[in-house]
N, C-alpha and C positions, 0 to 999 in steps of 0.2 A: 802459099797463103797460110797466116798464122790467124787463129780463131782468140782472141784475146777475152781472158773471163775475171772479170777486175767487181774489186769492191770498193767503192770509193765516198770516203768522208771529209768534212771539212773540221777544223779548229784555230782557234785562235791565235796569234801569233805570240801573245804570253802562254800559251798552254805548250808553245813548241819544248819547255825544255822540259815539263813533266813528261812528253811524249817518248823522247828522246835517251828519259832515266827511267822509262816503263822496267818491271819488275823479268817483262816476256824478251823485250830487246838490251836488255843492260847485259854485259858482259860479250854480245854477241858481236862479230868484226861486221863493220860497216862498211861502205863507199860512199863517198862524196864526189859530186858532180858537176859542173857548172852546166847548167842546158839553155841554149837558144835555139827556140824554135821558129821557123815563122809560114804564118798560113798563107796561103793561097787560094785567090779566086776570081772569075769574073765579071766584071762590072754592076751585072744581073746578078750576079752571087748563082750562079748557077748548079756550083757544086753542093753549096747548102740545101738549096730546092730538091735538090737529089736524096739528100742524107747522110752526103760522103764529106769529107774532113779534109784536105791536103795540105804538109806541110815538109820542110825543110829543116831537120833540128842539129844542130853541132853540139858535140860532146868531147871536150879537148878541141883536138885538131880534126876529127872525122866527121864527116858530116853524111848521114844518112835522109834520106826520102820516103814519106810514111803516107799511103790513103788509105782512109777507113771507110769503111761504110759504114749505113744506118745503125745503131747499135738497138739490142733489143734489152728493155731494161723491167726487171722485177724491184721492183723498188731501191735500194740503194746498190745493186749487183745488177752488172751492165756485162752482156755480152756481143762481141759487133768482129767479123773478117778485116782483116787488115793485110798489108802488101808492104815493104817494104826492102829498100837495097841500097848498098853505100856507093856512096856521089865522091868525086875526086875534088870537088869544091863545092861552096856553097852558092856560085855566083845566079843558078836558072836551074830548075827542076830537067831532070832525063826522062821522058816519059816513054821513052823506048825501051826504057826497065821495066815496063809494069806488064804483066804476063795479059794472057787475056782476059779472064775473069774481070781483072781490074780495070782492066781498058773498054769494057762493058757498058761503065760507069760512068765512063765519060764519054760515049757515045750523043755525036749531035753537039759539042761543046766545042768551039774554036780554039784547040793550046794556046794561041798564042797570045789570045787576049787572058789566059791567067797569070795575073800579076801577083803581089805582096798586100798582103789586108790588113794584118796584126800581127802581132810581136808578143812573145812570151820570154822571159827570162827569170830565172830560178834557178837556187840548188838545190839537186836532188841529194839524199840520204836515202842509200837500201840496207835492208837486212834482208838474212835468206831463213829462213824459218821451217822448218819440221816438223809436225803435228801427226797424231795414227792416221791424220783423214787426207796429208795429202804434202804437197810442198806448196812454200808461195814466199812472194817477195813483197816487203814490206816496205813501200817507197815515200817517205817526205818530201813534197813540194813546197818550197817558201820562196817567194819571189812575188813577178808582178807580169800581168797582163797590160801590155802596150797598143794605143790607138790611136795613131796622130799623135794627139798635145796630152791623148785623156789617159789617164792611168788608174786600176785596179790591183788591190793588192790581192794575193794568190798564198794561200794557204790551206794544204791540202795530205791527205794521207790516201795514198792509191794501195791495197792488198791483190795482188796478180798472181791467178792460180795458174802455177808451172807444171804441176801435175796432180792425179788426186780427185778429190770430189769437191764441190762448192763446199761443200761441208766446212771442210778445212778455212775458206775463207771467214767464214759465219765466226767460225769457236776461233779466230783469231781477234777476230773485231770485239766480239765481246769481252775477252780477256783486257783489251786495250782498253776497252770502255769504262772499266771498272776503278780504274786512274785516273784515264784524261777524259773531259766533257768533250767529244764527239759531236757534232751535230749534221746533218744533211747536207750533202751540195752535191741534188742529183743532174747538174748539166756538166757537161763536158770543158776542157778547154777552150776548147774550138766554139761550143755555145754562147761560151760568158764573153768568149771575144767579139763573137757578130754583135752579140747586145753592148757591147761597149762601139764600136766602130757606127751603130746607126745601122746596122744592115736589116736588124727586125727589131721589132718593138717586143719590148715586154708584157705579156696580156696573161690572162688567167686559162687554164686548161679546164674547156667543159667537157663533162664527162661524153663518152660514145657508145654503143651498143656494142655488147659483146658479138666478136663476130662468130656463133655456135648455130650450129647446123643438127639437122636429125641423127645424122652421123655418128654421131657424137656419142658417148655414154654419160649417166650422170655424173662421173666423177671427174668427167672431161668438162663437163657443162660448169661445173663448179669452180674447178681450176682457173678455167678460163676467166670469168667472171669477177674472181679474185685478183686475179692478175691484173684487168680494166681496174677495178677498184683499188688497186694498190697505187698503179703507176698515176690514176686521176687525181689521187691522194697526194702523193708524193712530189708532184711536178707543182702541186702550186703555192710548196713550203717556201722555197724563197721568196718569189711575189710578195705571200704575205708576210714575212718581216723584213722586205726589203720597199713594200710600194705600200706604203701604210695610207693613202690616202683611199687608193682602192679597194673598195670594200668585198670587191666580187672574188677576190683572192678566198679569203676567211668560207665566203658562201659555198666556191666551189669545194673547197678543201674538206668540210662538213660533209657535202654530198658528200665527198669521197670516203670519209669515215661512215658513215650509214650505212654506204654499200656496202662496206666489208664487215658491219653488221649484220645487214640484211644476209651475208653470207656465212656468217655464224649459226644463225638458224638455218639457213641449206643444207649445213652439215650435218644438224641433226637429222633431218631431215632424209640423209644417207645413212644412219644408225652408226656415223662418228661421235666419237666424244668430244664435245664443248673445247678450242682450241685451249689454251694455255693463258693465252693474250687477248679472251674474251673479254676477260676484266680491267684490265689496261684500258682499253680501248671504249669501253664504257663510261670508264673514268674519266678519259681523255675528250670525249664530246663532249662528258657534263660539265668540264671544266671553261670549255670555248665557249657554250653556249650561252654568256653572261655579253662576251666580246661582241657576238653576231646579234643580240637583242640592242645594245644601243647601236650598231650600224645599221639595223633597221630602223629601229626609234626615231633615230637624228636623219639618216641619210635618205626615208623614205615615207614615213608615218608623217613629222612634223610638215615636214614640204606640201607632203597632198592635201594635207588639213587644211594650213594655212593656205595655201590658194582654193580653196571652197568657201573662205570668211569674208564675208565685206569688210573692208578697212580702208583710211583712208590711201591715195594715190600716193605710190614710193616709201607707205609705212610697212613696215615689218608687225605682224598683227602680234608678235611674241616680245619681249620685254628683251634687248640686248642681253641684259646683264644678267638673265636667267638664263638665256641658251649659252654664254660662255662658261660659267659654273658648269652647264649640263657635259659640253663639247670638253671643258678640263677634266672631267671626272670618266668620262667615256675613256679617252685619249689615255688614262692611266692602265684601265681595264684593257682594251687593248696591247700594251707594252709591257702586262700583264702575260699574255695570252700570247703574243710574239714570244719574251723568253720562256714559255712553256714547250714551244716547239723547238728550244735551243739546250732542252735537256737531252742527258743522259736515257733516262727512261722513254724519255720520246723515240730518242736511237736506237735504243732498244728493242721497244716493240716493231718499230719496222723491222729491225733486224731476224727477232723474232716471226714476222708473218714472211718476209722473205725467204728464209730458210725453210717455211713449209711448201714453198710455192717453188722452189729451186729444183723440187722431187718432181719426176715425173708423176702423173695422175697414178692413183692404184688400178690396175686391173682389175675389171669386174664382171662376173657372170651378166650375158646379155641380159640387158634390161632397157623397157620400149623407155625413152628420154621422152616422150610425147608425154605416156600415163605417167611420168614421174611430173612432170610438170603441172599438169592435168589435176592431178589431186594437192598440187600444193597452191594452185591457182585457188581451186576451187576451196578450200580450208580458209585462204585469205579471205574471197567472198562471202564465207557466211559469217565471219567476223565481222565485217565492215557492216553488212548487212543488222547483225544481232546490235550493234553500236551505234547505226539510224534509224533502228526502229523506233518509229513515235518521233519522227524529227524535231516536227515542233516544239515537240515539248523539252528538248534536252536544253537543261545550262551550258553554260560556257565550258566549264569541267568536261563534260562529257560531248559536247561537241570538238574539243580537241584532243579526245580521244578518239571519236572520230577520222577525225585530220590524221590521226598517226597512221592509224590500220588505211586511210586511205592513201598515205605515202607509202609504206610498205606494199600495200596492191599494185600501184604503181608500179615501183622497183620491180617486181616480178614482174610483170605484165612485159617492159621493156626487155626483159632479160630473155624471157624465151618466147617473146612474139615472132619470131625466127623459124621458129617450130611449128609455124604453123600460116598456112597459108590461104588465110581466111580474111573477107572484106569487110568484117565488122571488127578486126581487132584495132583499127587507127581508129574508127570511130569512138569505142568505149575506151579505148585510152584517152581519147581527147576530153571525153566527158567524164571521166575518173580526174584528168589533170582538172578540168572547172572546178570540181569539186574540190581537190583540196587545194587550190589557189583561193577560192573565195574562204573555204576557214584557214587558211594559212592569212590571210588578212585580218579578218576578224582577231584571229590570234594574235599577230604581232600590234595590233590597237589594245586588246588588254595587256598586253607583256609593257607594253608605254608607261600604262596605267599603273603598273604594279612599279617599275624603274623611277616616278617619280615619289611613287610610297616611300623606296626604300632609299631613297636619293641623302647621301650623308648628309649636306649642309644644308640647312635650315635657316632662314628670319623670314621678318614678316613681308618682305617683298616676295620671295620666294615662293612661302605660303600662298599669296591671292596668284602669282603668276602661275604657278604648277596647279594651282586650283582650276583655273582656266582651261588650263591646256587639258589638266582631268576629264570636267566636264562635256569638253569636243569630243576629247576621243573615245566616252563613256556615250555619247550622244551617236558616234560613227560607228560603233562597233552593234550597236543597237540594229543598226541597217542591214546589217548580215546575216541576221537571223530569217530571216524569211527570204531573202535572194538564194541564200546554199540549202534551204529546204526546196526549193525548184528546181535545182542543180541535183540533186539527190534523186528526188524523183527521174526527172530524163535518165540518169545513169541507170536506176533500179528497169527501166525498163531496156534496158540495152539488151542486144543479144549477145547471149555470154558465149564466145567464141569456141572456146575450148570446150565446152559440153556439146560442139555438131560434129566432133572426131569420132 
């Protein structure tokens, strides 16, 4: 069994010959390859369900046999077991080559209904590369994934550490980056070809609980945590500039930047210094957060309004000609916000949080993970607290300030509720979530308000229509102010879990 530890990026197929004349691979002797590969599965997709990959790939005249399993992926750096052994043809897979381990995998699965699914065909370009941190091979994919009639084109840059440290893979990637625009493409072959074949739909990655236990040290509890937050981040970059209607791509993805905000303060929190890529990444939400306010605006604010208005039967209460202006001005802002996640610097910073997360956790003198949680729980609460006090009386301003310390309470709450094995912690989370769902509402009816202020195109139609829609939504957000003071209260008296340890 070979343990495969690959770095893998995507570019365009006009970027291929800046790739190809990089400053790091110029001079250096190449291979060129013709590869067809073809996967295997069946009916039920059963090997997918598992997490394992099978396929059949010819190169020249040799045709080798490859299963992988699940791979475990830190944001753009994917490590997964693999099996493999050469076939005297490519006519039916040998699966009386595969040792035990692999044949594990396919435990409970009928051979013989594994058939052919899809088709890859491409040539490969390698370079073998030297770096003080390690060896690795530098491989070009350009070609195309085949499905029946349907076709995707395939252009790709795989870095496979042959020996060495991930290290070496990171300070390869980046040296490349610095030339060619780089951007994401964390699924696999085998992935983009089930989504092309019909075999799973494309859907948005919501985030999960980290799975951390008592066990655990703080620097492990951290790790982990990061790691959730990176890969919930990263899995739903294609989605969103690939399924632009869907809006829940953009929303998940944002969680996923938060978290690994919220994880930046943890670290202080361990008496590390502020990552590198704090700032990026702060950047990098402020910049989204234009994108995710009219997908709320248009895909979720106007809608509820408007069905609370009496209007006449089969009228739209909103003026066509003013939601199309609104919907082309959004529609920019998003594709906006799509090529921002098609940058270089975007690449980067994954690259950069990957590389911290590649390192095992630090070793640390015993320390109780409970008190450590314990006091950062408790830290968030009396902020959230100091910030409702006087509920009533707070503005808008400062009720979503509010809203934020009660997102961050949250996050924590989720993160080491684990830790603890108490029957009030679903409860005050559920009433922590009320709370900042009813001001996350409230908030996204002013952010309306404020998107039609600053709305570029102006006349006098506009004017009395965006006046309208103003006054609704200046009328609905009014509602909120005394529903999330009752929501406040229930939570203030919750019993605070982590103070009965």
């Amino acid at each position: 069994m070979n343990r495969e530890i690959e770095l893998k990026l995507a570019l365009l197929p006009r970027h291929v010959s800046q790739l190809r004349h990089h400053p790091l691979l110029k001079g250096l002797p190449s291979q060129r390859r013709r590869l067809l590969s073809i996967y295997f599965d069946t009916p039920k997709f059963e090997l997918m369900q598992r997490g394992a990959a099978f396929r059949l790939r010819r190169a020249g005249q040799q045709w080798h046999q490859t299963l992988k399993a699940e791979a475990q992926s830190v944001g753009a750096l994917t490590s997964r077991p693999e099996w493999e052994a050469p076939l005297t043809t490519g006519d039916r897979p040998d699966f009386s080559l595969l040792p035990d381990a692999a044949t594990s995998l396919l435990a409970g699965v009928t051979l013989k209904h594994i058939a052919p699914l899809f088709t890859t065909e491409f040539q490969r370009t390698t370079w073998q590369i030297e770096t003080p941190t390690g060896h690795a091979e530098v491989a070009l994919d350009n070609g195309r994934i085949i499905a029946g009639e349907l076709q995707q084109s395939l252009c790709e840059v795989e870095i496979e550490l042959k020996s060495g440290t991930p290290d070496c893979l990171f300070d390869i990637a980046t040296q490349l980056l610095r030339d060619v625009p780089l951007h994401l493409e964390p699924r696999s072959k085998a992935e983009r070809g089930y989504l092309l074949s019909g075999a799973i739909g494309a859907k948005p990655l919501k985030s999960m609980h980290p799975d951390i236990h008592p066990h655990h040290n703080p620097s492990e509890v951290w790790h982990i945590f990061m790691h959730h937050a990176l890969v919930h981040t990263v899995a739903n970059v294609p989605g969103f500039v690939e399924h632009e209607p869907d809006i829940e791509y953009l929303h998940q993805l944002r969680v996923g930047l938060r978290r690994l905000r919220t994880g930046t303060l943890l670290a202080k929190s361990l008496g590390q210094t502020p990552p590198s890529w704090d700032r990026s990444l702060r950047e990098l939400m402020h910049e989204l957060n234009t994108a995710r306010d009219w997908d709320v605006f248009l895909g979720e604010s106007l809608p509820t309004l408007a069905a609370k208005l009496p209007q006449f039967p089969k009228q739209n209460p909103w003026d066509e000609t003013a939601l199309t202006a609104l919907s082309r001005h959004a529609n920019l802002v998003h594709r906006q916000a799509q090529a921002r996640l098609l940058t270089s610097s975007f690449t980067q910073l994954v690259l950069d949080i990957g590389r911290a997360l590649s390192a095992p956790p630090v070793p640390q003198a015993k320390q109780d993970v409970q008190a450590w949680a314990s006091k950062i729980l408790e830290r968030r609460w009396l902020t959230l607290c100091s910030l409702c006090h006087n509920f009533s009386q707070l503005d808008p301003d400062q009720r979503h300030q509010a809203r934020i310390a009660a997102k961050k309470m949250r996050y924590n709450v989720e993160t080491f509720a684990a830790l603890y094995e108490d029957k009030h912690t679903k409860s005050f989370l559920t009433a922590l979530a009320a709370l900042q769902d009813q001001l996350g509402r409230e908030r996204d009816l002013r952010i309306g308000m404020q998107l039609l202020r600053s709305f570029p195109q102006q006349n006098r139609l506009f004017s009395f229509e965006f006046g309208r829609i103003y006054g609704a939504l200046e009328l609905e957000a009014a509602g909120f102010s005394s529903l999330s003071g009752d929501i406040w209260k229930h939570l203030a008296k919750s019993t605070l879990f982590w103070r009965s340890k």
